[in-house]
Phi, psi and omega in degrees: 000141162294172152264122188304013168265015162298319208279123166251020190291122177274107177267170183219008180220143171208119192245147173254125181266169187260324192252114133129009189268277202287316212255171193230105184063019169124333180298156158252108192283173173319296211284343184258338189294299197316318170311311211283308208291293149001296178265334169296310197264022189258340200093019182252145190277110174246139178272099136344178181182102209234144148289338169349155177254166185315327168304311203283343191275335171276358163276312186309318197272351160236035174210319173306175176279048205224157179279329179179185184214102179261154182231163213035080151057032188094001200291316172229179140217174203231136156222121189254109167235147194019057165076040153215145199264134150235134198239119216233092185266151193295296182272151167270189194305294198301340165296311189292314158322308181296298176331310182300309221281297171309276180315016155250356154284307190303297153340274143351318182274310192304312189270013180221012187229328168225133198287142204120286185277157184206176195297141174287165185285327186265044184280335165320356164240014195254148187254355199227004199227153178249158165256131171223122212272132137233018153197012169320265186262354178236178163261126218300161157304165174261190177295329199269345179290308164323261143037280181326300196320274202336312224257344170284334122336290218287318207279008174244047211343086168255141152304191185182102168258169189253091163290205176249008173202028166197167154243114191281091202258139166196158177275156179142178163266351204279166159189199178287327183321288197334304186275351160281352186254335203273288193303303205309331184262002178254320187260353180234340178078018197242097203244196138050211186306336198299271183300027196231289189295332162258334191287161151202127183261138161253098171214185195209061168190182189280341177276026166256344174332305181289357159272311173313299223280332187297319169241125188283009196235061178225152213218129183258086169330159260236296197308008166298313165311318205272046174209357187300306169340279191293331185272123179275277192279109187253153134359120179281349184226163200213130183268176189251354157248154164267113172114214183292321167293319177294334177272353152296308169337303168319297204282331171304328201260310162303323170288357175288302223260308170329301176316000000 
């Protein structure tokens, strides 16, 4: 990985993950809301890109500085343009109804089989994932529990990624790649190397992995490190702070180059 004042590329999308990317022990500090404002009044479109649930993505997409927002691990994404919300889903309602039923067998299993774990706090807004804290709101887990979670997906075949404060589990084919590539060409018109070339991404834990490896314009925050074991495909660029400072860190340095 680089340093970002390696990077020189002029971009025109910078999609983000948000919890431990923007924010710091669960805070969104000053220093990362003020980047969004930044990159937003700079002309550049910024995405989110969240395991978040749907709920927290219809307060993001209409009160943050963001262009849309995607969410539950690619399952939709919300775009509020010009003072109307569009909502754009992977499954239509009756996929999602079958999809709730299984994953709730899978729950069932998770919170009574392994000792520890609970419900993320915000699962109650969420349509298309089941969330599961291992250290959010509990006291963390060990690895192998983590693990545990996973492979308890996997065996009823859902996928399941490791964030930096849940395991995000859901049936589909879908993932954030899929639905950032999905959004760039229904709403911008924008595909293949075209969207290689304008885009750049920021995150920092392993369910972000399928974006580094996808876009070569990719930026990891310091807190990146404590996942380098497990993480194959890193960032091409590495900041020199954690959390929310480093994605200030970032952002000053695309706007050096926007400049």
């Amino acid at each position: 990985m680089k340093n970002i004042s390696e990077f020189q590329h002029k971009i025109d999308f910078l999609f983000t993950d948000i919890d431990d990317t923007l924010t710091d022990h669960g805070r969104l500090g000053p220093e990362a809301y003020q980047a969004l404002w930044d990159l937003s009044n700079a002309g550049i479109f910024v995405v989110p890109v969240t395991g978040r649930p749907a709920g927290w993505c219809e307060m993001i997409a209409r009160l943050w500085p963001v262009t849309a927002i995607i969410g539950e691990n690619g399952g939709f994404y919300f775009r509020y343009h010009y003072q109307k919300m569009y909502r754009h889903f992977h499954y239509d309602e009756i996929i999602q109804m079958e999809n709730r039923k299984k994953l709730e067998i899978i729950q069932s299993e998770i919170l009574s089989s392994i000792p520890g774990t609970a419900l993320a706090s915000d699962q109650f807004c969420r349509m298309m994932d089941l969330a599961i804290d291992f250290c959010e709101d509990v006291p963390r887990l060990g690895d192998k529990e983590i693990q545990n979670i996973v492979q308890t997906f996997q065996r009823h075949g859902a996928q399941a990624k490791v964030s930096s404060i849940h395991v995000n589990g859901w049936f589909g084919d879908y993932d954030k790649v899929s639905m950032v590539l999905r959004f760039l060409e229904k709403e911008f018109n924008i595909k293949g190397h075209e969207a290689l070339e304008r885009c750049a991404f920021v995150g920092d834990s392993p369910n972000d992995e399928p974006m580094f490896a996808h876009f070569p314009h990719s930026f990891g925050v310091k807190n990146i490190e404590d996942f380098m074991a497990v993480i194959k495909k890193k960032p091409a660029y590495i900041a020199g702070h954690r959390g929310g400072l480093g994605f200030s860190q970032i952002t000053q340095q695309i706007l050096k180059k926007r400049n």
